[in-house]
VOKOL-117089 format. One record per atom (N, C-alpha, C): residue number from 1; atom name; x negated, y, z negated. Coordinates in steps of 0.001 Angstrom, whole numbers. Example, Ala and Ser with C-alpha at 12.3 -4.5 7.8 and 13.67 -1.06 7.14 Angstrom:
# VOKOL-117089
resi|name|xx|yy|zz
1|N|-13190|-5690|-7800;
1|CA|-12300|-4500|-7800;
1|C|-13200|-3300|-7800;
2|N|-12850|-2250|-7080;
2|CA|-13670|-1060|-7140;
2|C|-12900|30|-7870;
# end
This chain:
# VOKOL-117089
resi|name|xx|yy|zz
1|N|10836|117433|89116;
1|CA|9539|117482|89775;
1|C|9653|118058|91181;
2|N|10593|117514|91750;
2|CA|11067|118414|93414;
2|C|11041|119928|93050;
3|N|11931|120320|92219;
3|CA|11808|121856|91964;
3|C|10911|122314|92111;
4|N|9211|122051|91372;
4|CA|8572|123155|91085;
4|C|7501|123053|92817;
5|N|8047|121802|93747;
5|CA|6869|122241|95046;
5|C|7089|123477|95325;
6|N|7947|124142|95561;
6|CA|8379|125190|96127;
6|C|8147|126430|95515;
7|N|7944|126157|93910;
7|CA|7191|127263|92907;
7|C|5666|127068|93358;
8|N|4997|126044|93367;
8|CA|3563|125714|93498;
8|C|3289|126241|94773;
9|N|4633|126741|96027;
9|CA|3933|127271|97521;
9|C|4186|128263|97317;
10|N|4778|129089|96446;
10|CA|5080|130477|96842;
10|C|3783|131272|95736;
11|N|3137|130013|94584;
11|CA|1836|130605|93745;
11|C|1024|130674|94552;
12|N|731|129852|95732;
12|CA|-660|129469|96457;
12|C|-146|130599|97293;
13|N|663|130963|98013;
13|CA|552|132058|99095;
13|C|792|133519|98341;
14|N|1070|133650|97229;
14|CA|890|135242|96602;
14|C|-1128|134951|96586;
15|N|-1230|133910|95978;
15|CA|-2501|134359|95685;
15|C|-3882|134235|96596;
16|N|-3641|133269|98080;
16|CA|-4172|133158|99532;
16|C|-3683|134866|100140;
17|N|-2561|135412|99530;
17|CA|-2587|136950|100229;
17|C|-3322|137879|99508;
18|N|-3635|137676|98068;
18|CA|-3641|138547|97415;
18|C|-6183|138673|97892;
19|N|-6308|137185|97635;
19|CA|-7816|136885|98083;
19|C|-8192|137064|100060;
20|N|-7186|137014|100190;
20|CA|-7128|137648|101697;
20|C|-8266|138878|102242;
21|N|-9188|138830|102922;
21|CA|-10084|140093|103087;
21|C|-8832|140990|104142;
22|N|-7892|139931|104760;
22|CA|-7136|141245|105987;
22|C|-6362|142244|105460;
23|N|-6343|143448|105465;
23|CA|-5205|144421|105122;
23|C|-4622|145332|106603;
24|N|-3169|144648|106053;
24|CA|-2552|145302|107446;
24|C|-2253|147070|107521;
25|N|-2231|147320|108744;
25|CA|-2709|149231|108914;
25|C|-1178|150014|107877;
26|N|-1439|150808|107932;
26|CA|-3|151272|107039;
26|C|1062|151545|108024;
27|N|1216|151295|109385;
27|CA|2187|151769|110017;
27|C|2950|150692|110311;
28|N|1920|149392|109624;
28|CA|3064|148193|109663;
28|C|3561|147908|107828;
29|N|3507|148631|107240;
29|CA|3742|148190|106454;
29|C|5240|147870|105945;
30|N|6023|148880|106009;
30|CA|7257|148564|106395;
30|C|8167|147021|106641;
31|N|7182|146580|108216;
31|CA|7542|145792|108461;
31|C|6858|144300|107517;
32|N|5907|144929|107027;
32|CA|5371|143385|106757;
32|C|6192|143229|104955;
33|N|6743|144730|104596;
33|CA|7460|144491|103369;
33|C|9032|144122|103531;
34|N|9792|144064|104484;
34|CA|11057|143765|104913;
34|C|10817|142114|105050;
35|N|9983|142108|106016;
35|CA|9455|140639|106300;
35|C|8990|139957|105178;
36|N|8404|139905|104406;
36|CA|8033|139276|103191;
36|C|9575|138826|102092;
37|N|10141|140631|102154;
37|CA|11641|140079|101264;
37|C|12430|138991|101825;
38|N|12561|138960|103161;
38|CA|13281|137907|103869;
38|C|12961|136647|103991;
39|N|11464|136626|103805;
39|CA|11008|135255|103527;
39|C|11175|134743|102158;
40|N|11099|135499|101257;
40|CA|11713|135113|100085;
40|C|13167|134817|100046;
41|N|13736|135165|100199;
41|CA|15041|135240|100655;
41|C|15126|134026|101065;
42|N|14555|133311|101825;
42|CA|14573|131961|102463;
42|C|14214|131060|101397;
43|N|13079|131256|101119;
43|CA|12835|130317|100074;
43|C|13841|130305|98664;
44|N|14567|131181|98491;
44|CA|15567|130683|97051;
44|C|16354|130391|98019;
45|N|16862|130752|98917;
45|CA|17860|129403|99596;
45|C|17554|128470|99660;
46|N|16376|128468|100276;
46|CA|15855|126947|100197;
46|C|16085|125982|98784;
47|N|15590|126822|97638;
47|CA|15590|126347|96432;
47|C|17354|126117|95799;
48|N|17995|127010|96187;
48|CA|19127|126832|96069;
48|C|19664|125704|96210;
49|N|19958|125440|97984;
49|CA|20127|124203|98743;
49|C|19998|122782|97755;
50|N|18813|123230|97196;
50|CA|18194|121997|96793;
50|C|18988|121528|95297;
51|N|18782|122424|94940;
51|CA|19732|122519|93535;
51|C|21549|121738|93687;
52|N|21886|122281|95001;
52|CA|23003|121815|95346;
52|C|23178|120521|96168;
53|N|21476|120196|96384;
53|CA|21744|118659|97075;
53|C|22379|118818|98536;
54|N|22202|120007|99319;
54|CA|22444|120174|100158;
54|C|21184|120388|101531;
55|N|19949|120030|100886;
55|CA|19013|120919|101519;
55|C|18993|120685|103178;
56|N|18709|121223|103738;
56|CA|18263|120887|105437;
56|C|17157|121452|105884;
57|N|16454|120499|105821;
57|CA|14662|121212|106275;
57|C|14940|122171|107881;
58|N|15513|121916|108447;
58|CA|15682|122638|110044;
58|C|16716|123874|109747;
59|N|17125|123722|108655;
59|CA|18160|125226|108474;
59|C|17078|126097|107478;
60|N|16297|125454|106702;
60|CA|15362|126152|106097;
60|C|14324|126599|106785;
61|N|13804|126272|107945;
61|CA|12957|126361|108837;
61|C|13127|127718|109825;
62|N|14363|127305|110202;
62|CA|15282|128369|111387;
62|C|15241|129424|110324;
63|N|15982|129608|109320;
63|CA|16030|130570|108558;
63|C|15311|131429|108437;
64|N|13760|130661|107700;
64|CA|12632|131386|106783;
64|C|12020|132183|108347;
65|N|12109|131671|109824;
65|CA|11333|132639|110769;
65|C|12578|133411|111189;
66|N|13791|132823|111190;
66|CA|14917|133791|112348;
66|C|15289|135261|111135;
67|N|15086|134777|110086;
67|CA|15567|136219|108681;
67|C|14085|136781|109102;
68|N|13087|136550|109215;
68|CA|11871|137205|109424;
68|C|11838|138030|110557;
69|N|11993|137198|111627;
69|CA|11824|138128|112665;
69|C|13322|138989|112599;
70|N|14538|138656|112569;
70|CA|15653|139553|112298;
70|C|15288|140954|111669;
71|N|14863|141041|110895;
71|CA|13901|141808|109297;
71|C|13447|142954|110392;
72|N|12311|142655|110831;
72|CA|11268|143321|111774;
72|C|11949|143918|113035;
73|N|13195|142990|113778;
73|CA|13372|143498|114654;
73|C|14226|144557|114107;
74|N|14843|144353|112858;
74|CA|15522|145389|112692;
74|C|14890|146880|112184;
75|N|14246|146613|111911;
75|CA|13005|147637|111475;
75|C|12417|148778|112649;
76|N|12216|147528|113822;
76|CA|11663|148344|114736;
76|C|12881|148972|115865;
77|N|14053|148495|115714;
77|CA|15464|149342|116099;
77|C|15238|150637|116075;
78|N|15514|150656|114380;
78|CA|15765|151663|114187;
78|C|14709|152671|113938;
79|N|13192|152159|114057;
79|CA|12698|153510|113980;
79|C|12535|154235|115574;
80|N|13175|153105|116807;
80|CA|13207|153441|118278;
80|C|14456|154612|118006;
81|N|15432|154420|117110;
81|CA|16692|155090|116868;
81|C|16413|156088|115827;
82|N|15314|156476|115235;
82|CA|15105|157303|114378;
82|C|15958|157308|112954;
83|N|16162|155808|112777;
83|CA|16994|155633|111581;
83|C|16154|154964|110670;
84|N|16069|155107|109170;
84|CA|15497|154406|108422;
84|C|16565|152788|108156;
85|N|16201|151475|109005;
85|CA|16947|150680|108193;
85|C|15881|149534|107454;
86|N|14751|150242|107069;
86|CA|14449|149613|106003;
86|C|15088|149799|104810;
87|N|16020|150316|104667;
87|CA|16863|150505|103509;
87|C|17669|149588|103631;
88|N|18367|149228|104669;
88|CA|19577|148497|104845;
88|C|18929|147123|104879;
89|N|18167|146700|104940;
89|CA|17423|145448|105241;
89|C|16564|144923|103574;
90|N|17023|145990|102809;
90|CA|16357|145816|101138;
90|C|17123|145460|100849;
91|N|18750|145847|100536;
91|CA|19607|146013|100444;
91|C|20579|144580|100334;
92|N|20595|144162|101707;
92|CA|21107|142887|102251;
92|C|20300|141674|101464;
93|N|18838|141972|101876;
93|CA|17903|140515|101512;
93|C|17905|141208|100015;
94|N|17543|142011|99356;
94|CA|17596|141742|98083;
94|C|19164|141614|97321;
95|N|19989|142125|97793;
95|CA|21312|141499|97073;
95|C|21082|139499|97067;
96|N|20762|139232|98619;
96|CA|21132|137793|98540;
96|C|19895|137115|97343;
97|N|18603|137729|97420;
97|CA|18087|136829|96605;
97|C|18034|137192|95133;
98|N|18855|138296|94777;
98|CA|19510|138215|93208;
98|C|20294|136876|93054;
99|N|21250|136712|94313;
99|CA|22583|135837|93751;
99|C|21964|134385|94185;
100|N|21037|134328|95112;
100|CA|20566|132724|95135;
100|C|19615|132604|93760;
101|N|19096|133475|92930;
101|CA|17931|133390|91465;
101|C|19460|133352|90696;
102|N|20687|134261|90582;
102|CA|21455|133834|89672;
102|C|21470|132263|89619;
103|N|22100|131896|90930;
103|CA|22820|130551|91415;
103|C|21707|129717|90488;
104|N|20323|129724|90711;
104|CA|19409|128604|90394;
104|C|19238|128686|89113;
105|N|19023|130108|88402;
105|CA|19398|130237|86742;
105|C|20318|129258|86288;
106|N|21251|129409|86824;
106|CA|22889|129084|86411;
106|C|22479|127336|86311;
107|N|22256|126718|87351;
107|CA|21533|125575|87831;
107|C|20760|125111|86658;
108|N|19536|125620|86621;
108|CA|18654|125110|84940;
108|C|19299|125185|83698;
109|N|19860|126110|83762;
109|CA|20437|126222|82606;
109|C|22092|125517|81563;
110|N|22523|124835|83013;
110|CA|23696|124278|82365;
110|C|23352|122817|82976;
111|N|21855|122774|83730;
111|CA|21684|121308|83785;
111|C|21208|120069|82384;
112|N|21203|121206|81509;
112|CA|20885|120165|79867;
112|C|22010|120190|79415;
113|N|23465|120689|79861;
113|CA|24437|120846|79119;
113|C|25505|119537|79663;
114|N|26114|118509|78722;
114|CA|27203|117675|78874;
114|C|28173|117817|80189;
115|N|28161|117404|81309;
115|CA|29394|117616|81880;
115|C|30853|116994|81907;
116|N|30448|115962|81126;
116|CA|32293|115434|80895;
116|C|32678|116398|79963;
117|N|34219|116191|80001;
117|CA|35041|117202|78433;
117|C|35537|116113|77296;
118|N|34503|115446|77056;
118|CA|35016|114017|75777;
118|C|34321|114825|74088;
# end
């Protein structure tokens, strides 16, 4: 039952963005799509954490804004530097939240399975 709060906040805020009248200008878009991956990114850690019985609401907290703003500032670096690192910033946050969705797969799926070897 803990598991799915964190499914039930990330349904309510796709769909509070999606009924949203604001649309941001296209010259932020960039940033508000780096920023979004990173907040995801937070949240399967978060979900992770949890899976592992490790969670820390203040490391999930720090995280979900310091990967956000990290995201953006890195964004706006490099277009001061004339570099695209919205690439490098897909890259990073989407590798990690493949392997935190493996991790939690892995998690459901061998949580119906026996763990002694009798």
């Amino acid at each position: 039952m803990v598991y799915i709060i964190p499914v039930i906040g990330i349904i309510v805020g796709i769909v509070a963005g999606i009924k949203s009248p604001y649309i941001f200008p296209q010259v932020y878009s960039s940033y508000v799509a780096v920023g979004i991956l990173a907040c995801i990114d937070s949240v399967l850690g978060g979900i992770k954490g949890m899976t592992e019985k490790n969670f820390n609401i203040g490391i999930f907290i720090s995280g979900f804004f310091g990967n956000a703003l990290i995201a953006v500032a890195m964004i706006f670096i490099g277009e001061k530097l004339n570099i695209d690192m919205s690439l490098a910033a897909v890259v990073v946050y989407g590798s990690r939240l493949f392997q935190n969705f493996a991790q939690i797969r892995r998690f459901i799926l061998n949580k119906s399975e026996k763990k002694d070897n009798i």
